[in-house]
C-alpha positions in Angstrom: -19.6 -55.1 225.4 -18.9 -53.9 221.8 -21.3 -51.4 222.0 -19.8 -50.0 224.8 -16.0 -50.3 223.6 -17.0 -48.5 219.9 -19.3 -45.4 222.7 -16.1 -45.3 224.5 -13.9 -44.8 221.5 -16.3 -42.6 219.8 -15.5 -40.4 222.9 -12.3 -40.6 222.8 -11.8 -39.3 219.5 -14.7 -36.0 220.2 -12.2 -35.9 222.7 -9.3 -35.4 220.4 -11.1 -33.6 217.8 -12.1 -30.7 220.6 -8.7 -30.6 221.8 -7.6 -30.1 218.0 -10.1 -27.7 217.2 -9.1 -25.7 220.4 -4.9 -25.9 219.2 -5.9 -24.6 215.6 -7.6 -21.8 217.1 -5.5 -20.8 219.9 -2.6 -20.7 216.8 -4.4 -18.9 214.5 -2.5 -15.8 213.2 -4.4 -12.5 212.2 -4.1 -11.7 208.3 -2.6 -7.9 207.6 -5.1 -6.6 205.3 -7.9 -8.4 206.8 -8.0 -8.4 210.3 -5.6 -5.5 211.2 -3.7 -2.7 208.8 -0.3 -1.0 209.8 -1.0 2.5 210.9 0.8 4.7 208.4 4.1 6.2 210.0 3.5 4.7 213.2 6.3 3.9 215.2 4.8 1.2 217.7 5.3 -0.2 220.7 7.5 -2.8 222.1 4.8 -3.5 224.9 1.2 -5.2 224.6 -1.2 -2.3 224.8 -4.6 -1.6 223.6 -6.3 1.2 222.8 -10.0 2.2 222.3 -11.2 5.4 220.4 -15.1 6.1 221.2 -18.0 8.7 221.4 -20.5 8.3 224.0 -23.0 9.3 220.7 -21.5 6.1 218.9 -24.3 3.2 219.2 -21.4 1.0 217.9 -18.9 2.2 220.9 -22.0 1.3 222.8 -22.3 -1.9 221.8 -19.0 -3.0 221.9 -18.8 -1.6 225.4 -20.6 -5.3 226.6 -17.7 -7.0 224.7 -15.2 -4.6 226.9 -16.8 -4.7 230.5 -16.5 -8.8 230.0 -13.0 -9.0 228.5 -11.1 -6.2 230.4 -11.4 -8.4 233.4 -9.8 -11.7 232.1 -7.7 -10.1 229.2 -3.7 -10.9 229.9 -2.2 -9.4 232.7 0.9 -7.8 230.6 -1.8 -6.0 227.9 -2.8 -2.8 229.0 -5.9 -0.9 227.8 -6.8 2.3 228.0 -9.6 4.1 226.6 -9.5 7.2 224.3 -12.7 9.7 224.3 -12.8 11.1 220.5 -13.1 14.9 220.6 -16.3 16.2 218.9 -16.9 19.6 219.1 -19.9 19.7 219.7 -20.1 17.2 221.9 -16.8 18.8 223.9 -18.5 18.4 227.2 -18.2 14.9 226.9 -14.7 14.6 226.8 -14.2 16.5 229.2 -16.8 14.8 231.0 -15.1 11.1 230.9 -11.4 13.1 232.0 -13.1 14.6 234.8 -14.7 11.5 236.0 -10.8 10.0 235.6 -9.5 12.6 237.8 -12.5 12.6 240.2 -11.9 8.9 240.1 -15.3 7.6 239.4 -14.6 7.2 235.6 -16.2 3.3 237.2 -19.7 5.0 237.7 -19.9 7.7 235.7 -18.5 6.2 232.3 -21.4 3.4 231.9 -23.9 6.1 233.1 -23.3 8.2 230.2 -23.4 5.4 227.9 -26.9 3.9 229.7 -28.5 7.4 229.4 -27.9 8.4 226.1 -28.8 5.2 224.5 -30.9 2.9 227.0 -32.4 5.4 228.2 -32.2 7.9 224.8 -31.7 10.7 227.1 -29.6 12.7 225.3 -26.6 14.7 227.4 -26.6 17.5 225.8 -24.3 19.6 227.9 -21.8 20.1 230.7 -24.8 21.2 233.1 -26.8 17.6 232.1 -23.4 16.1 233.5 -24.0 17.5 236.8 -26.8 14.7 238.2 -24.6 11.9 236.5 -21.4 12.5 238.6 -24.0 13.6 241.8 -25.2 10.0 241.2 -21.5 8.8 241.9 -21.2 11.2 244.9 -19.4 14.5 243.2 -21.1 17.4 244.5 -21.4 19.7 242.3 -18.7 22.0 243.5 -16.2 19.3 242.9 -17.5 18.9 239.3 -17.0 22.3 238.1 -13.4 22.5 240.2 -12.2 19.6 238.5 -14.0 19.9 235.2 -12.0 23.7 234.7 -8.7 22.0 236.0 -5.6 22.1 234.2 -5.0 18.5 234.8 -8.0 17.5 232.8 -7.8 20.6 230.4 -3.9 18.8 230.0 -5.7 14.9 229.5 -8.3 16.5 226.5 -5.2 18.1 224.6 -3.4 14.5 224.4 -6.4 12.8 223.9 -6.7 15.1 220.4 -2.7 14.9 219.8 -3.8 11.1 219.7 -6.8 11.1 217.1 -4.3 13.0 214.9 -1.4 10.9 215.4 -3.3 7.9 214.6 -5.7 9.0 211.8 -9.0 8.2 213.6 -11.6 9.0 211.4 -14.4 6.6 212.7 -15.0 4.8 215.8 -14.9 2.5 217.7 -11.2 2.0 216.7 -9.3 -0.2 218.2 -5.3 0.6 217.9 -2.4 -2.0 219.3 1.0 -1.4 220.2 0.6 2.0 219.0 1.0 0.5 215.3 -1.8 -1.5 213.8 -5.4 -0.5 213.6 -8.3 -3.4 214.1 -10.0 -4.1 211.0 -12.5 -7.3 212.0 -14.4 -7.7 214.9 -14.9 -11.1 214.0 -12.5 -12.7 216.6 -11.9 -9.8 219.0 -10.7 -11.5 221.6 -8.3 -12.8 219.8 -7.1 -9.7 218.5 -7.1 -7.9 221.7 -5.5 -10.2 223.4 -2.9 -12.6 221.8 -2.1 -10.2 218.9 -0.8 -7.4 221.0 1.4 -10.3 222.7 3.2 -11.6 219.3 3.5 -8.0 218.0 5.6 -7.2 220.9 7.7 -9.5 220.9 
């Protein structure tokens, strides 16, 4: 009978301790200078909102991709995210690749199809003609690639896209940027950091 009083208080505080461990986390606050940095002469955001900078050549943005495809679904409703495609110039077709797959509106299938070929499969893409079987894959003819690939409405999402990088100093990727105003400096709780930081930054 002892025995099974000290087991059932022995559970009882595992119990406690868990639900402690899970409070001290859930109220941990990200360190300036550690985990995020204030973008110089940003003017921020009063909103939650996320922001990803990548190249499809990045193996990080790659990697990090996983992380994404998992926490986009369950991140909070009121934090937006949008991704960014860095402009390389000579990698240009792929910018204008992802922006044409957004107006096309299979950015869904075409996105993780760049990523999977050029490093899964190490196929490199190597120009706008190697993006032609990717979006035929997703069911663009090829017609409706060039058509919206030469449009002024994607031509119009590239500019911004480099009026971005500029505005927020990107000189290395993946970089993550929130409410317009702090860059992420440790991936060591992400989640965190996409999620709850944007939150108490905007409030």
């Amino acid at each position: 009978m002892k025995l099974k009083t000290l087991f059932s208080a022995a559970l009882a505080l595992l119990a406690l301790t868990q639900v402690a461990c899970a409070e001290a986390t859930s109220t941990s606050q990200a360190k300036e200078g550690k985990d995020y940095s204030v973008i110089s002469g940003a003017k921020g955001v009063n909103k939650p909102e996320v922001m990803e900078f990548f190249s499809y050549t990045c193996p990080h943005c790659y990697n990090v991709e996983g992380f994404l495809l998992k926490w986009e679904p369950t991140k909070p409703a009121e934090v937006s995210f949008k991704q960014v495609p860095v402009f390389l110039p000579q990698v240009a077709h792929l910018t204008y690749g992802y922006y044409t797959a957004e107006v096309l509106g299979v950015l869904d299938r075409v996105h993780p199809a760049i990523f999977n070929q050029w490093h899964a499969q190490k196929k490199i893409v190597k120009s706008k003609e190697e993006l032609v079987p990717i979006f035929e894959a997703a069911g663009i003819s090829k017609e409706e690639f060039e058509k919206a690939y030469s449009s002024f409405a994607v031509e119009n999402k590239v500019q911004h896209a480099k009026k971005l990088a500029r505005e927020f100093k990107v000189s290395s990727f993946p970089m993550f940027v929130v409410n317009q105003k702090y860059k992420i400096e440790s991936y060591e709780k992400l989640d965190y950091m996409l999620s709850k930081f944007p939150i108490e930054k905007a409030q």
